[in-house]
N, C-alpha and C positions, 0 to 999 in steps of 0.2 A: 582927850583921852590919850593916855601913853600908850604909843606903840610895844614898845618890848614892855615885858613883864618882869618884874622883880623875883624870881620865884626857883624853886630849886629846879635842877636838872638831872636827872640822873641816865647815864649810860652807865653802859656791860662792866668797863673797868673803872670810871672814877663818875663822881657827883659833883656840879658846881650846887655851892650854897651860896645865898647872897650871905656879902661877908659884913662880919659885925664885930665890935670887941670881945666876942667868945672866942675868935679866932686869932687871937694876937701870941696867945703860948706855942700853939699847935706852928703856926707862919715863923715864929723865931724858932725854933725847932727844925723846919724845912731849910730856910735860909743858911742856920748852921753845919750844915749837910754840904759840903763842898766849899762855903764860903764863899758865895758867888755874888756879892754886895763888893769883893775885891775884883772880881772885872773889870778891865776898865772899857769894856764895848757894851755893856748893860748896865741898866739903872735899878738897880735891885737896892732894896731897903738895908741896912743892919741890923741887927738883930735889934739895937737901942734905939734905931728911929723906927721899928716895928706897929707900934701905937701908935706915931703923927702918923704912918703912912696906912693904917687902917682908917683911923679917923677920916684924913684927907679924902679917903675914894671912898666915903662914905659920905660926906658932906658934899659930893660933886654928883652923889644920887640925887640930890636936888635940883640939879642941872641938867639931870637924864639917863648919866651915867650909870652903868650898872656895875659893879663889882661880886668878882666871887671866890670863895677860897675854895684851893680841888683837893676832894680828898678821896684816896683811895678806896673802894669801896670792900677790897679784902680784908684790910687792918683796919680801916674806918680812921684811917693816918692822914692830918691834912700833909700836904705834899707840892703845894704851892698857890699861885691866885691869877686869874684873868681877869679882864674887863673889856666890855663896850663902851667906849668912848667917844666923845666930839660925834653923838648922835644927831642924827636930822632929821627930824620928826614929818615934816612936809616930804620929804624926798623918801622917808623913810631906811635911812642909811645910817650905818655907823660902822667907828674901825673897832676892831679887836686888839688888844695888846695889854700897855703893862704884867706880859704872862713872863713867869718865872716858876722852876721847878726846884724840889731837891735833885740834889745830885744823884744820890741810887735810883731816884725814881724815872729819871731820864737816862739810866743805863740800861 
């Protein structure tokens, strides 16, 4: 049985949803928002590699990974996406990251 749950979350200000190709307009939307794929200290998607890079942390749910897109729960805006990754089911551990926000929304 898996440890973590694939399943939504929702706090006070924003909900993770597991994230799916419904969420690929909404994430190229976020990502345009400061242009933060031009970083060169984060690995943020473009706007055009948007759908490999939903697919990809979707296909690594297979593996345990969970992925989610965060959306603001006042505008109902997504606003960027995190994951639990390189999960360990024995030990019961995993990191947090690939998290990336818009830019207003981290103002």
């Amino acid at each position: 049985m898996q440890w973590l749950s694939n399943i939504e979350l929702k706090g006070e200000f924003v909900t993770l949803e597991p994230l799916n190709k419904t969420h690929i307009e909404g994430l190229k939307q976020a990502v345009l928002d400061g242009e933060s794929w031009k970083l060169w200290f984060a690995n943020v998607p473009s706007p055009d590699a948007m759908a490999r890079y939903v697919e990809e942390a979707v296909k690594a749910g297979t593996k345990g990974d969970i992925a989610f897109a965060v959306k603001c729960n006042d505008s109902d805006e997504i606003v960027g996406t995190t994951r639990f990754y390189n999960t360990d089911q024995v030990n019961k551990r995993a990191m947090l990251g690939y998290t990336w926000y818009s830019s207003s929304y981290g103002e």
